[in-house]
KOLGU-58939 format. One record per residue (C-alpha): z, y, x. Coordinates in pm, 1 decimal. Example, Ala and Ser with C-alpha at 12.3 -4.5 7.8 and 13.67 -1.06 7.14 Angstrom:
BEGIN
REC         up      north       east
REC      780.0     -450.0     1230.0
REC      714.0     -106.0     1367.0
END
This chain:
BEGIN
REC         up      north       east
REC    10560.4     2265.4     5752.3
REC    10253.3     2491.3     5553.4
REC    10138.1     2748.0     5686.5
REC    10042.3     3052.9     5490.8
REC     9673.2     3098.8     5614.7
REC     9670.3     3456.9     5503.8
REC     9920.3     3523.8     5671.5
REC     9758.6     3376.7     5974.2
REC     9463.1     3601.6     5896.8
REC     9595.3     3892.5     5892.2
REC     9799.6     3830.6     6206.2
REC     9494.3     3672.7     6420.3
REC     9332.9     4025.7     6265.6
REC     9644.5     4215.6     6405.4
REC     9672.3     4021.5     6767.6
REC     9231.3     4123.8     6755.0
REC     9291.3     4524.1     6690.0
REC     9552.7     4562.4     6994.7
REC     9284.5     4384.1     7202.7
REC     9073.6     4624.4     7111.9
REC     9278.0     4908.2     7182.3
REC     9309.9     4757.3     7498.0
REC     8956.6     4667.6     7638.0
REC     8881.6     5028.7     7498.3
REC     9113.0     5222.0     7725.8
REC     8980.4     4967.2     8000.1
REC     8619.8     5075.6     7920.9
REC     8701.4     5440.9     8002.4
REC     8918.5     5369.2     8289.8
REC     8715.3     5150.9     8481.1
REC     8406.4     5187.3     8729.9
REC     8074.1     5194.7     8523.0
REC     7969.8     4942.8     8753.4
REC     8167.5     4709.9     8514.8
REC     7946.1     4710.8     8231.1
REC     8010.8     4491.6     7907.5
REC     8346.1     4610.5     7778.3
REC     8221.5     4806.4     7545.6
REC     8111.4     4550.7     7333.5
REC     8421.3     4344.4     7441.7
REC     8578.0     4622.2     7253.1
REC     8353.9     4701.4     6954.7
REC     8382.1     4278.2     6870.2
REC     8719.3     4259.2     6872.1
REC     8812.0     4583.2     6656.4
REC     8509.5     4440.8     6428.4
REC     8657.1     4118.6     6389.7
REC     9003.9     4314.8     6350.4
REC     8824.1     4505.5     6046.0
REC     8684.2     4128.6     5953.1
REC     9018.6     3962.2     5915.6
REC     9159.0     4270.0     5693.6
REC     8864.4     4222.4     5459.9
REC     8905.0     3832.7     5423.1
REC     9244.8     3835.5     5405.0
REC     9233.1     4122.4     5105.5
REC     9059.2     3852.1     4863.2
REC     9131.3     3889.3     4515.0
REC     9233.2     4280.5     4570.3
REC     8914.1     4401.0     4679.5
REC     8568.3     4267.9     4507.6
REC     8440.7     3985.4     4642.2
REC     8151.0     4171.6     4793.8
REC     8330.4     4372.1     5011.1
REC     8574.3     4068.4     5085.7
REC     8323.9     3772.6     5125.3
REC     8026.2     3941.3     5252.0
REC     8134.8     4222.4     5438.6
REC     8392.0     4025.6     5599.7
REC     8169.2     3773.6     5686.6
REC     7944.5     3934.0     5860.4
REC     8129.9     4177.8     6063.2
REC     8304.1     3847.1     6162.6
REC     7943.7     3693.5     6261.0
REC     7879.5     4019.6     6449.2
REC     8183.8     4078.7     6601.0
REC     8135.3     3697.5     6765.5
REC     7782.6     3820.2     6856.7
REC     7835.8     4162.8     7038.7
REC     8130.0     3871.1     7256.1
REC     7882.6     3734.3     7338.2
REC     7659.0     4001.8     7416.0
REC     7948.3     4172.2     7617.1
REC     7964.2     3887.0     7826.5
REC     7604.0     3883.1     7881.2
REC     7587.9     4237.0     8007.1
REC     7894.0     4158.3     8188.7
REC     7754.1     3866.2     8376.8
REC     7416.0     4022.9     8448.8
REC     7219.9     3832.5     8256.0
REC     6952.5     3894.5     7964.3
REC     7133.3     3940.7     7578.8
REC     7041.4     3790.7     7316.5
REC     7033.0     4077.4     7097.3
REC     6738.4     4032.0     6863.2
REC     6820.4     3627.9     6798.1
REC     7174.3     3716.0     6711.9
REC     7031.7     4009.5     6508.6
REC     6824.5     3797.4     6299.1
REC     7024.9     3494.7     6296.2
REC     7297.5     3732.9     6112.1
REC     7025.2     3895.0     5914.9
REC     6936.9     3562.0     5771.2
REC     7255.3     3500.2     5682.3
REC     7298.1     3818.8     5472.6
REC     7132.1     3702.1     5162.0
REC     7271.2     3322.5     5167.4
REC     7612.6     3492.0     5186.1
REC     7505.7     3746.0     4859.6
REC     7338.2     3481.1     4634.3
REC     7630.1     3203.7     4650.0
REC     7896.3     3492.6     4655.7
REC     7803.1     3697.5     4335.7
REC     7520.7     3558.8     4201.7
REC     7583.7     3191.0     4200.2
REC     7970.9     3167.7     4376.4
REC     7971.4     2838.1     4611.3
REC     8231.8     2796.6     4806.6
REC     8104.1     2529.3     5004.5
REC     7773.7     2649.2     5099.4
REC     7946.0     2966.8     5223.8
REC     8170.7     2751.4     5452.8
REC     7868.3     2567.1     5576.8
REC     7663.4     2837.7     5630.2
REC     7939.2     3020.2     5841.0
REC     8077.5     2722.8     6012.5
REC     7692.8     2638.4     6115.5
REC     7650.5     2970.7     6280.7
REC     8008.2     3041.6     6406.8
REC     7986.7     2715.5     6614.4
REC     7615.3     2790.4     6713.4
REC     7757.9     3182.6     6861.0
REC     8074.7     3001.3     6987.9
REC     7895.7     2765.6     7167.4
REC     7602.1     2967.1     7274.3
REC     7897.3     3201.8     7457.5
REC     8087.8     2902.0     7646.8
REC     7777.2     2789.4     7822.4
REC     7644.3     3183.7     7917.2
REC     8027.2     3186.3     8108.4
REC     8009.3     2791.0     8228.2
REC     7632.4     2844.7     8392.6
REC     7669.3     3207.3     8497.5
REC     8016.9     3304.4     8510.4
REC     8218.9     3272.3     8878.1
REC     8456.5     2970.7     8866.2
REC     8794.1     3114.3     8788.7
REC     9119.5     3071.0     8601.0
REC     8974.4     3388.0     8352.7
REC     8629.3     3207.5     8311.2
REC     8830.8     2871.6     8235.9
REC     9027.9     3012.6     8012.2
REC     8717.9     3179.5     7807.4
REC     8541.1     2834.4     7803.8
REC     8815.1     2644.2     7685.1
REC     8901.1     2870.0     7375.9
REC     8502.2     2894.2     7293.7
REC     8519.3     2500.7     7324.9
REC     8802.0     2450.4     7103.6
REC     8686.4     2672.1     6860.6
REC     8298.9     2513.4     6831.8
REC     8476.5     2207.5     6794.0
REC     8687.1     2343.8     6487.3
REC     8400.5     2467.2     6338.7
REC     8226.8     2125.9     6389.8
REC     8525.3     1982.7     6171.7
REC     8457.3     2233.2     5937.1
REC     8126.6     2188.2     5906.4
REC     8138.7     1869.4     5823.1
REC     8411.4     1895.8     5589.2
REC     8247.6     2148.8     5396.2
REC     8011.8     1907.3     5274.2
REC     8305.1     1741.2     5002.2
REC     8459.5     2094.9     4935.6
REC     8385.0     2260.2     4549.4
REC     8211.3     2537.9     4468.1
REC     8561.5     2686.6     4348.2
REC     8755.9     2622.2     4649.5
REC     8935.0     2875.3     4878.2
REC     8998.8     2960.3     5180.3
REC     9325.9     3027.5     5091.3
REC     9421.8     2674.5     4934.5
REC     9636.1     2480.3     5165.6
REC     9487.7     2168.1     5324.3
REC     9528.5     2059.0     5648.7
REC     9159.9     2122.5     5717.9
REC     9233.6     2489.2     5635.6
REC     9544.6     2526.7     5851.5
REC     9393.6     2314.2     6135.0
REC     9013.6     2605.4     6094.2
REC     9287.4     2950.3     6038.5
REC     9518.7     2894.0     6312.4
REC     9256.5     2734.4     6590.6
REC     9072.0     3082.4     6492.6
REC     9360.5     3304.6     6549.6
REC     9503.1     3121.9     6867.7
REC     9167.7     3120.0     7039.7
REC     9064.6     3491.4     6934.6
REC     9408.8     3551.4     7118.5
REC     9283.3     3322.1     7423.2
REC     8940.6     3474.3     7451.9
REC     9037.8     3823.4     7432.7
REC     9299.8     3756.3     7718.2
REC     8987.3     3542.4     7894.8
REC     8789.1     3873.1     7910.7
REC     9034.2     4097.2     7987.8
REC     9093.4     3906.6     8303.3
REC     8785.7     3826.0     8412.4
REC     8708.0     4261.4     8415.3
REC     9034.4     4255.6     8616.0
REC     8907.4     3996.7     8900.5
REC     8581.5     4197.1     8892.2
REC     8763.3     4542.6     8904.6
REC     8986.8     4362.2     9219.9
REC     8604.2     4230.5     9361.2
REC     8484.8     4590.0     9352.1
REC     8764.9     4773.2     9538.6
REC     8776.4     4491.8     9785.2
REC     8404.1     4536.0     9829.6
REC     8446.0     4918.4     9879.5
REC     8747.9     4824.9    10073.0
REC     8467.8     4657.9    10339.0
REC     8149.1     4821.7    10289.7
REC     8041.5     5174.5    10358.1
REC     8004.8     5389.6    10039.7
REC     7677.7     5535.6    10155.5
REC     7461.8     5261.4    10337.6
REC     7637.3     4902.6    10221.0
REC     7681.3     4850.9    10579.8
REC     8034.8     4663.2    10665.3
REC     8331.6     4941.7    10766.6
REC     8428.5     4942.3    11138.9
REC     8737.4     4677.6    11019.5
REC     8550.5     4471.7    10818.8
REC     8293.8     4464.1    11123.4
REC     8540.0     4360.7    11406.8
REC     8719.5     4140.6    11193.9
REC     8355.7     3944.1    11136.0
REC     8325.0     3929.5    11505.1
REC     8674.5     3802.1    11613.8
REC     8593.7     3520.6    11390.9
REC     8323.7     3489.5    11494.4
REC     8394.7     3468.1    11867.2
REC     8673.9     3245.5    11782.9
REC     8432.8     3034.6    11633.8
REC     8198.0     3024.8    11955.6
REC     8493.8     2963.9    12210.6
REC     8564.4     2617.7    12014.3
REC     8209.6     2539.1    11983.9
REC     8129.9     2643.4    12358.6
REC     7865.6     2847.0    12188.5
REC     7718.2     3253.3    12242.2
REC     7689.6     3502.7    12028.8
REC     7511.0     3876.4    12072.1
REC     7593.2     4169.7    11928.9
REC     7351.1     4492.6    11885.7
REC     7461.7     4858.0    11903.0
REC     7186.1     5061.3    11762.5
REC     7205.7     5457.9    11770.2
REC     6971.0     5690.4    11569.2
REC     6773.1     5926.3    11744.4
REC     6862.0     6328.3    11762.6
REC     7015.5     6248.5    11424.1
REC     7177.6     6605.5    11434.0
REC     6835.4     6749.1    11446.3
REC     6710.1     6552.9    11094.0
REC     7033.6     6716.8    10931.1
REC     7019.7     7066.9    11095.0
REC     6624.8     7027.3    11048.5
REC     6592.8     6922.5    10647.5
REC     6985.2     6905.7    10527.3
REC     7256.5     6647.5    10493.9
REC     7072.1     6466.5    10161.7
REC     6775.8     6395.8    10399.5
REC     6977.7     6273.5    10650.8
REC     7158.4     6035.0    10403.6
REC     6808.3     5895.8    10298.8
REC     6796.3     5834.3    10646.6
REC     7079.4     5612.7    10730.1
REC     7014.1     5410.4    10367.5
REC     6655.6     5341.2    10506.6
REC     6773.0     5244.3    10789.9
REC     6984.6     4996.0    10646.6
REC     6774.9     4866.9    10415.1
REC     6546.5     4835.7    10715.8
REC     6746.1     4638.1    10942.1
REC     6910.2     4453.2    10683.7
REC     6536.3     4288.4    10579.4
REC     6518.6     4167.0    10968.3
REC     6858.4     4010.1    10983.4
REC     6906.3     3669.5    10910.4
REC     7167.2     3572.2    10619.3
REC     7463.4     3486.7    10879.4
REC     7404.0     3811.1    11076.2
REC     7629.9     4068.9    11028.7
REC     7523.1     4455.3    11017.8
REC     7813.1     4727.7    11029.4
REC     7860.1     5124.4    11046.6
REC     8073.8     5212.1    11337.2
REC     8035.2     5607.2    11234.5
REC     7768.6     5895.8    11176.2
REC     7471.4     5753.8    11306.0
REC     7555.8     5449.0    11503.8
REC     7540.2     5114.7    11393.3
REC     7626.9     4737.6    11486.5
REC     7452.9     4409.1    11388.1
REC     7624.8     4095.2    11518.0
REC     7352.3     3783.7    11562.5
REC     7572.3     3476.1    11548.7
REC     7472.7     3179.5    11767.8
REC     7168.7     3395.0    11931.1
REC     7118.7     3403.2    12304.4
REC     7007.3     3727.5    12509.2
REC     6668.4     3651.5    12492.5
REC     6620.0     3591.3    12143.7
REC     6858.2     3917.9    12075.4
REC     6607.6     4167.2    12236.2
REC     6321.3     4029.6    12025.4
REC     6550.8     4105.4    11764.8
REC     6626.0     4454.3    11890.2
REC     6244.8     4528.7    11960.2
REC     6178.7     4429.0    11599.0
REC     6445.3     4663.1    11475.5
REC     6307.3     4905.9    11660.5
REC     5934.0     4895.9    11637.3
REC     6004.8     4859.4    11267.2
REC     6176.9     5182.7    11251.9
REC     5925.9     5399.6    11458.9
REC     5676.6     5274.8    11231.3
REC     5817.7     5369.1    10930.9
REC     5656.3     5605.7    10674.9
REC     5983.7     5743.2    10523.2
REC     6030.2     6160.6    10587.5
REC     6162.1     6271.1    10798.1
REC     6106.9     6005.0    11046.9
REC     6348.7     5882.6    11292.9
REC     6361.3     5651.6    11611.7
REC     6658.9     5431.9    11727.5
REC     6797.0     5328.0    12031.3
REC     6972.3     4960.3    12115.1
REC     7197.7     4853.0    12375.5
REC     7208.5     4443.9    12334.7
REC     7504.4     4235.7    12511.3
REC     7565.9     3850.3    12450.6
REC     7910.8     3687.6    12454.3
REC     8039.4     3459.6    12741.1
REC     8196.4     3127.2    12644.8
REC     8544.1     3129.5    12691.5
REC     8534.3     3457.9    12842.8
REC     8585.2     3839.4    12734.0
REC     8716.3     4047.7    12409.3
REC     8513.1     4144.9    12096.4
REC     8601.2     4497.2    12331.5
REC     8454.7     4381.2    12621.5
REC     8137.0     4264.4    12481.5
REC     8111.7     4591.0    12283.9
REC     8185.5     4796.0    12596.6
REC     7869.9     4624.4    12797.6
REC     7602.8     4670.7    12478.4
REC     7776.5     5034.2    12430.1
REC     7676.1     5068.5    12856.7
REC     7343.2     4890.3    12764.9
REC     7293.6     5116.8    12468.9
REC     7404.6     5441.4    12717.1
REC     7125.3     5328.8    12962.3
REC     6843.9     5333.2    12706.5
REC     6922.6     5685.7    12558.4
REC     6905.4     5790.9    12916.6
REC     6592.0     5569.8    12976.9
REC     6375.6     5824.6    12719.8
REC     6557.7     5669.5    12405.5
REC     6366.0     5494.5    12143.6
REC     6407.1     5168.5    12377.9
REC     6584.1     4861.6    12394.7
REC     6809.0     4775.6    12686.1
REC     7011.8     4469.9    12789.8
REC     7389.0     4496.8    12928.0
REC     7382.8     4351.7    13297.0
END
């Protein structure tokens, strides 16, 4: 069966504009935090505008057809790429692209009005398509989280290097008169691995922003919108595991309830901004003296819980003195002191609610003690 592959042009070109439709009302619609879509967006309605120029040869002149075509496809593929650089947090590759395309511009002029070469055009695209395509797959296989969306990306970059591989090599027996528009099973095999895996890849992207989008609500879902700090769930759901974890291992565990010093007065005294400085420093603060398995939560206003996996009492108050020498010594305005109550698990005994009771005692006895103190549960 032949396939028309203008046809399957214009249709990839079609399938490329609704995608960009798409990824643009995305853009506006989701957290900024999510950055990359807009390029996403601007490739795909590029390579949209791309496929309508190629696929208008011999209406249009071949400068506008060839040329412009060409390289709106070239950039299109290169603000992908880009997109999924931003997206991923890593450097783009801006100016290489910029001047790889550049150097393209007057190969694609010279054999396209002034001497017309067919072949040399393919090779020249092919050369750079599969270097952009391939570039792209390994920015999502090194940096990329594993995931059905980042598989899916890969593969259609993959398969599309690889058809422009073919091409490339095919080019090299192809006339200076040829077409992309003359059937050939070379042709049909380039056109419709181009359309399906534009269709793939703009799919691939649109569900990777999705898992991120789900990442970032389930972060906020856990993690207090001020400080960072785990939310009073997300905090007591750490330490049941946790204390799970030491019953089968016949293990302790301590947890820290630290309280912020006449924290009213720091509001009433310099405003509610001031006092949100505060609590982020003090995050920050703590969060530097915790090892990676510790666990550091908000339980409300000023009072906060760190939970020291697999530390015994001892070691916990040299924690607690740290925490708390650190934050008396801080330069940050207005300053602020911080009181700890410290109690350590019993294996095989007691609730996440009765360990938090005794540190909440311990943490009673220190404000009363003068504050600014550490204090151990009996």
């Amino acid at each position: 069966m032949s396939i028309d592959p203008r046809t399957v042009i214009l249709l990839a070109g079609v399938m490329g504009g609704m995608m960009s439709v798409v990824l643009f009302v995305m853009r506006h619609n989701y957290p900024t935090a999510i950055v990359g879509l807009g390029e996403w967006a601007s490739a795909t309605g590029l390579i949209f505008v791309s496929t309508l120029l190629l696929g208008a040869r011999g209406s249009i002149p071949d400068l506008a057809s060839v040329v412009a075509g060409n390289l709106l496809l070239l950039v299109g593929l290169a603000l992908f790429h880009i997109g999924s650089q931003r997206f991923l947090a890593v450097r783009a590759w801006t100016r290489t692209w910029a001047a790889l395309i550049l150097f393209s511009l007057p190969v694609m002029v010279w054999f396209t009005v002034v001497e017309p070469h067919y072949g040399i055009r393919v090779l020249t695209m092919s050369l750079l398509m599969l270097v952009l395509t391939a570039a792209h797959a390994w920015t999502i296989a090194r940096h990329g989280i594993r995931s059905l969306a980042s598989y899916l990306c890969i593969a259609a970059l993959v398969v599309q290097a690889m058809a422009q591989a073919v091409r490339f090599v095919a080019a090299f027996g192809t006339t200076p008169d040829s077409s992309l528009f003359i059937l050939s099973p070379t042709q049909t095999y380039f056109v419709t691995t181009y359309a399906f895996c534009l269709l793939l890849l703009s799919i691939g992207v649109v569900l990777m922003a999705t898992d991120k989008l789900r990442a970032e609500f389930e972060h906020m879902a856990r993690h207090d919108s001020l400080t960072g700090a785990l939310t009073r769930r997300a905090f007591l759901d750490a330490c049941d595991q946790e204390l799970e974890r030491d019953r089968r291992k016949n293990r302790v565990s301590s947890l820290l309830i630290m309280d912020l010093d006449h924290f009213k007065a720091v509001n009433d005294t310099y405003g509610h901004q001031a006092g949100d400085r505060v609590l982020v420093d003090f995050v920050e603060r703590v969060g530097g003296l915790l090892r990676r398995p510790d666990k550091l939560g908000r339980f409300g206003g000023e009072e906060f819980v760190a939970l020291l996996p697999e530390t015994v009492l001892d070691e916990a108050l040299v924690v607690a003195e740290r925490i708390r020498a650190g934050v008396e010594q801080a330069r940050a305005q207005p300053g602020c002191t911080v009181s700890i109550g410290v109690a350590t698990s019993v294996p095989g005994e007691g609730t996440m609610d009765t360990i938090l009771g005794r540190a909440d005692e311990a943490l009673y006895r220190a404000k009363a003690g003068g504050r600014n103190c550490v204090r151990a549960a009996a």
